[in-house]
N, C-alpha and C positions, 0 to 999 in steps of 0.2 A: 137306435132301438131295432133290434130283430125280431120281425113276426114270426106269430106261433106258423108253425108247416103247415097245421088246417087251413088256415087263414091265404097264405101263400098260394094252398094247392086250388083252396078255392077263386082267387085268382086268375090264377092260370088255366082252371076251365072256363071262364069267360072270354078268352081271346077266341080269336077266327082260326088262329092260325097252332095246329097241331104240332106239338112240343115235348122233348125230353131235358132233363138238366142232369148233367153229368158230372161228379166232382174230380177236376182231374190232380188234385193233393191226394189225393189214394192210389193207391196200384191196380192197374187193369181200367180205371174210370169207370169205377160204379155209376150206374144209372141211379139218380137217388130220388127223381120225379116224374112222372110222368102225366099231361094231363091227359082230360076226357077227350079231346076231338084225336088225340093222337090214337088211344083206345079204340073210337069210331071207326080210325082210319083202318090201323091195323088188326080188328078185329079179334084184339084179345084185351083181358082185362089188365088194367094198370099196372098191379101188382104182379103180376106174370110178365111184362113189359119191363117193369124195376128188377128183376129177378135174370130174366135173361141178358141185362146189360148192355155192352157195345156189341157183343155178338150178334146178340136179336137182334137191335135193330140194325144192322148191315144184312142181316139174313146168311150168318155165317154160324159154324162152330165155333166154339172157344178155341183160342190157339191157333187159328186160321193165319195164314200167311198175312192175308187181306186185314184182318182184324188188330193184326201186331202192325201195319203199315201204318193204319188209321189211326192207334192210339199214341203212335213215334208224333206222330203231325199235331196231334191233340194235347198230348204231352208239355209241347211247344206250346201251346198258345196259338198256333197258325190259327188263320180262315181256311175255311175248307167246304168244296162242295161237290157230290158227286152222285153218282145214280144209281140204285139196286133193285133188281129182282124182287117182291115182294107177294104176299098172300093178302089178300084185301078179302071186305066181306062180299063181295061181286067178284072175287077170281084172281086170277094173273093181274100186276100190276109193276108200272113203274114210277116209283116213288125217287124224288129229288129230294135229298139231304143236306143242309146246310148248316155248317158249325159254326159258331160264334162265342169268341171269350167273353167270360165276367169276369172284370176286376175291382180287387177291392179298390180302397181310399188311397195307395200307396202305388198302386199300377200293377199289383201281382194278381196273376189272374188266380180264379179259385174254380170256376165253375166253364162249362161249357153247355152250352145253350142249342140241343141239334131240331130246327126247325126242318118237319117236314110237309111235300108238294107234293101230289099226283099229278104225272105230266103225261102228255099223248106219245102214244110211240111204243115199240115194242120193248120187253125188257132188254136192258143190255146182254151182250154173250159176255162169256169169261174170257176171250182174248182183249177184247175191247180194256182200258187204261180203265183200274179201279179209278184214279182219282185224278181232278183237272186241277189243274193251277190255280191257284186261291186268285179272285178280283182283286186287281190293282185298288188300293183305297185313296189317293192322291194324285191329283194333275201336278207332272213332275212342273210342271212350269209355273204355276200359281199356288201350288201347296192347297188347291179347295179340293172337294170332291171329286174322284174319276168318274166321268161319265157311266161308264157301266159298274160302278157302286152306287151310283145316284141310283139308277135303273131299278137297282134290287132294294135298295129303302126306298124307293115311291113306289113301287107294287105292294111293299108291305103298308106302308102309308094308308096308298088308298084302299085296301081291303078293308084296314080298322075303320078310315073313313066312311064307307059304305055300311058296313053294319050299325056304325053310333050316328048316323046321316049328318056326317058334319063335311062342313065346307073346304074344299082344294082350291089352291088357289098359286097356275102356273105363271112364274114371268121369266119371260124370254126376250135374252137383250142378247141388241148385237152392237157390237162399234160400227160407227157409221164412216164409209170414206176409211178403213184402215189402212186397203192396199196401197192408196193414194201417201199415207202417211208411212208405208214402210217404201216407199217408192223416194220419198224424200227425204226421210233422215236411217234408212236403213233398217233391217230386222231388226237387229239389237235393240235400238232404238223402240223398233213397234211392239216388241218381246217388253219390255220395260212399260209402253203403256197399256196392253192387255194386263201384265201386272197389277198394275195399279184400279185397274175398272176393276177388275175384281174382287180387291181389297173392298174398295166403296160400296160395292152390293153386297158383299157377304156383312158389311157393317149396318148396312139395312135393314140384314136377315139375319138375325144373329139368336132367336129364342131360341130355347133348346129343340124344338122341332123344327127348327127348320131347317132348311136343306140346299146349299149352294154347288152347283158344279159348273165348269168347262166344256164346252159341249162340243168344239173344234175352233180353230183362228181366234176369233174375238168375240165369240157367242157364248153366251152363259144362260146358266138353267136355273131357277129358283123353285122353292117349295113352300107357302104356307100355307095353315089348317087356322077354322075358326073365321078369316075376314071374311066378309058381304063383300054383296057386287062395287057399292060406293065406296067399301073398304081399298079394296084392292088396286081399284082406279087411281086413288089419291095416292094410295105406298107405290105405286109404278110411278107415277109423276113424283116423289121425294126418291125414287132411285136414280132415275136420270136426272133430278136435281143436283143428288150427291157427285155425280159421273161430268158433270157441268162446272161444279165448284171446285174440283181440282185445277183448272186453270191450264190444261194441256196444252200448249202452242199447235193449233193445226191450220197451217197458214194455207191450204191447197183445200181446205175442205169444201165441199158446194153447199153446205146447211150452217157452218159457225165457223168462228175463227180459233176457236178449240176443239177439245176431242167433247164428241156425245154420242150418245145411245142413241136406239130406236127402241123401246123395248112392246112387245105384246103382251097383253093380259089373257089369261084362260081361266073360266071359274067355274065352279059344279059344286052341286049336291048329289054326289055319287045316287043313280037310283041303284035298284036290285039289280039291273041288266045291264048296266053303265058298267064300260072298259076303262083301265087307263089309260088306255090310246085315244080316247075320244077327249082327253083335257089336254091331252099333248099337241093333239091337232087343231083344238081350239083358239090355242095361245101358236100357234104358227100361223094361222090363217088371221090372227090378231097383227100378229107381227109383218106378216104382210102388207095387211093393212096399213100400218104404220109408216111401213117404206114407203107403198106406194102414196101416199098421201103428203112425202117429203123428206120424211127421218126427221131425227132427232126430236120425238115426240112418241106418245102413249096411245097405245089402240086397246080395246076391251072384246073379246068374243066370251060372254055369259046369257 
C-alpha cells in the first residue's frame, strides 16, 4: 500500500531531523519533498525548496559544475556526504548534507533521501573538495558495521531517541585474552575467532533497530532502543553467554578454558541536554569495570 503524499509529507515534518527526498528515476533529481524543519532550516518555504531542486539545495546554479558532479554520484545510488555554504534564518551558515538511497523491494533504488546538519566552523571556500568519500558501510573483516557508519546511525538514533524519551541502550564487548590467543595459534587463527564473536552478538541483536559494529581487534559495539535497566543487564549476560557457547578452545586464557567476553552495559533516557557521548562513555567506564573485576563477565553504568 502507498500513502497519500499528505500523509507522508505529514510524517516527515515530525522527525528531528531536516530533510529533502529526491527522485533519482527523472533527469536532473527533482526535489519531490521537502519537509518543515528543513524549511526552518533554510529559511524558505517548501515549495520554493521543491522548485529550486539539487541546485538549491547545494546552493548552486542550475548547471553548475558542482551540481552535474553531485547528481553523476546520486545518479548512482552512492552515499554521499559533503559541506556547503548556506543562507540560514540567523546568516551565514554551514550546513552538512548527507545522501542516502531508497530502495524498492527488488534493491533498485528510486529515491534519494538528503539529510541535512548545521555544523560549527566557517563555511567552506570553493577550492576546498565539493565532496568526501562516502563512509565505509562494512568491517571488511566480519561483514558487521564500519565503525564510523555505526557513528552516523547512533547520532541519528539518539536524536530520535531524545525527542520520543526512549531508552539507548550501549554494549560493549571485548574478547578477553585475545592477544594471548593470537600469540598461540596465530592471526589467522585469532582473525577467525573475532569472526565468529561477532557473528554471536549480531545474532543477539538482530531487530531491525538494531545496530552491531567493530570497533577495533576484538571490541564490538552494539545498539538497542526500548530495553530498561534490568532489561539490558540480563541481554549482556545472554551475549556473553552466546560468545561462551561457541565452545572456542582458549587453552592460555587466565579467566576460561574457551574464548569469552567482557562485555559493559551503558544505558540512558536521553534528557534535552544529554550527548551521545555521555552513553558512549558510560558503557566504557562499564566495560571497565568489568575487566577490572576479572573478564569474562557483565558490568552496568545506568
Amino acid at each position: 500500500m502507498t500513502l497519500p503524499e499528505s500523509l507522508t509529507l505529514a510524517l516527515l515534518d515530525q522527525l528531528p531531523e531536516a530533510l529533502a527526498v529526491l527522485d533519482v528515476r527523472e533527469e536532473g533529481l527533482p526535489v519531490v519533498l521537502a519537509n518543515q524543519p528543513l524549511a526552518a532550516l533554510r529559511g524558505r518555504a517548501r515549495g520554493e525548496l521543491v522548485q529550486l531542486g539539487l541546485a538549491g539545495l547545494l546552493g548552486e546554479l542550475p548547471g553548475a559544475a558542482r551540481v552535474t558532479e553531485v547528481a553523476a554520484v546520486l545518479a548512482r545510488a552512492e552515499p554521499l556526504t559533503l559541506r556547503v555554504a548556506a543562507e540560514s534564518p540567523r546568516g551565514p551558515a554551514t550546513l552538512e548534507l548527507r545522501f542516502e538511497a531508497l530502495r524498492d523491494a527488488a534493491g533498485v533504488a528510486t529515491h534519494v533521501v538528503c539529510f541535512h546538519a548545521q555544523v560549527p566552523g566557517a563555511p567552506p571556500r570553493e577550492a576546498e573538495p565539493a565532496i568526501r568519500p562516502p563512509l565505509p558501510r562494512e568491517d571488511r573483516l566480519t561483514g558487521l558495521r564500519h565503525i564510523e557508519f555505526f557513528h552516523e546511525l547512533y547520532r541519528r538514533d539518539f536524536a530520535i531517541a531524545q525527542r520520543e524519551g526512549r531508552a539507548l541502550t550501549i554494549f560493549l564487548a571485548d574478547i578477553d585474552a585475545l592477544g594471548v590467543y593470537n600469540e598461540t595459534f596465530g592471526r589467522q587463527a585469532g582473525d577467525s575467532v573475532v569472526r565468529r564473536v561477532g557473528r554471536a552478538l549480531a545474532s543477539g541483536l538482530r531487530r531491525a533497530s538494531d545496530l552491531v559494529a567493530r570497533v577495533e581487534a576484538g571490541r564490538f559495539v552494539g545498539l538497542t532502543v526500548g530495553m530498561d535497566l534490568a532489561e539490558s543487564r540480563r541481554h549482556g549476560e545472554t551475549l556473553a553467554a552466546r560468545v561462551r557457547e561457541l565452545h572456542m578452545h582458549h587453552p592460555h586464557s587466565p579467566v576460561a578454558k574457551v574464548v569469552t567476553v567482557s562485555i559493559g552495559v551503558g544505558h540512558l533516557v536521553p534528557a534535552p541536554a544529554a550527548t551521545a557521548e555521555q552513553l558512549l562513555r558510560a558503557a566504557q567506564r562499564a566495560l571497565e569495570s568489568a575487566r577490572e573485576s576479572g573478564r569474562n563477565r557483565v558490568a552496568v553504568d545506568g
